[in-house]
C-alpha positions as CSV (number, residue, x, y, z in Angstrom):
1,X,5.9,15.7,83.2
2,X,8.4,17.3,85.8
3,X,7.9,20.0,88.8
4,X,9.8,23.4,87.7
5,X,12.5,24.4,90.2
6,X,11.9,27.8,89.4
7,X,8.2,27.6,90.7
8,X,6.6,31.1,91.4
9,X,4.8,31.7,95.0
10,X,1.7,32.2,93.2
11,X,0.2,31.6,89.9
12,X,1.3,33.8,87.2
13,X,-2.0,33.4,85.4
14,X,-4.5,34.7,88.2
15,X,-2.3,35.8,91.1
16,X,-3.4,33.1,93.2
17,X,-2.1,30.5,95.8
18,X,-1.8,27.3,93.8
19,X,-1.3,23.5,95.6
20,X,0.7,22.2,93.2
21,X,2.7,22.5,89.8
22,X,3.3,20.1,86.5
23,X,5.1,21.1,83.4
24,X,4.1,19.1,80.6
25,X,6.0,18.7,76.8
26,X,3.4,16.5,75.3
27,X,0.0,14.4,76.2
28,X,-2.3,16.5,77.6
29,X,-5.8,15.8,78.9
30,X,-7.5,17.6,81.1
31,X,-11.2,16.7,82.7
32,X,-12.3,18.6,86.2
33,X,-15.9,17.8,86.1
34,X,-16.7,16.5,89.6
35,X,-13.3,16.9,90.7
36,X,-13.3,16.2,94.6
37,X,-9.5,18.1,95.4
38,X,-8.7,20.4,92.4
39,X,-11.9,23.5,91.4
40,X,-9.6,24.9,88.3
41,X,-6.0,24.5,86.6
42,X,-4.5,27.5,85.2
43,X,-2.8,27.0,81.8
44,X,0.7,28.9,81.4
45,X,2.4,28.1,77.8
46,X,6.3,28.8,78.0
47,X,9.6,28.1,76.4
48,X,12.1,26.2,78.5
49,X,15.6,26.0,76.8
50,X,14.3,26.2,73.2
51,X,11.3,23.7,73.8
52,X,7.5,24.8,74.3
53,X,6.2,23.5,77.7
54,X,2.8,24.0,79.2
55,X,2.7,24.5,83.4
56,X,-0.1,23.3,85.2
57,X,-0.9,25.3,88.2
58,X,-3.4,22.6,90.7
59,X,-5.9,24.9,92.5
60,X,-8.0,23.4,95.4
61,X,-11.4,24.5,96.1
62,X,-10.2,26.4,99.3
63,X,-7.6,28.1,97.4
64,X,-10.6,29.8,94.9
65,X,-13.2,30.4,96.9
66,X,-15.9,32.3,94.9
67,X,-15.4,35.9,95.7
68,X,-11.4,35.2,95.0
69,X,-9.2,37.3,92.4
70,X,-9.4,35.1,89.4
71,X,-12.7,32.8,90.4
72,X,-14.9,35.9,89.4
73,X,-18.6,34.6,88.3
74,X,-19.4,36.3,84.9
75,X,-21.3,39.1,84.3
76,X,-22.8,41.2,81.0
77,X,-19.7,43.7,81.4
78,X,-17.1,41.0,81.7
79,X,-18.5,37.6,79.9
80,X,-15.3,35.2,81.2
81,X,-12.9,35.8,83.6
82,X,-9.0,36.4,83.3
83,X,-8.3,32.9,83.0
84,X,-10.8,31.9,80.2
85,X,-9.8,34.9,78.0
86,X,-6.4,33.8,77.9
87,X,-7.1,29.9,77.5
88,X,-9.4,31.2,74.3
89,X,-6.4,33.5,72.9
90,X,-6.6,36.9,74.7
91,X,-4.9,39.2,76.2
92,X,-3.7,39.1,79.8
């Protein structure tokens, strides 16, 4: 794992304010049930000199507040939210 010197201000995935950032290149795990500081991690899958990585963007429960761009509940119109549709293969 390693922080990104190119960090954006806010996620790339859901345009949010993010606490912190990981970048990962193998071993990945990730379990937020009951989580007392982070709500969600956005997943963003990019190529850093040739190599996949995977960046981590840490968001607290403060920072997606329901009622937030990205933290959406679901509705029959719109079944998952940004996030989930690209985490299951869609399009941003």
């Amino acid at each position: 794992m390693r922080v990104p010197d190119d960090a954006p201000e806010l996620c790339p995935v859901c345009e949010t304010a993010y606490d912190s950032i990981s970048e990962h290149e193998a071993g990945i795990a990730v379990n937020l049930l009951d989580n007392e500081r982070y709500r969600r991690v956005c997943f963003e899958p990019l190529l850093v000199d040739g190599s996949p990585r995977l960046r981590f963007y840490h968001h607290t429960h403060e920072q997606v507040a329901v009622g937030k761009s990205g933290d959406r509940p679901p509705t029959a119109d719109s079944p998952t939210t940004g996030t989930e549709s690209v985490l299951n293969g869609g399009d941003v």
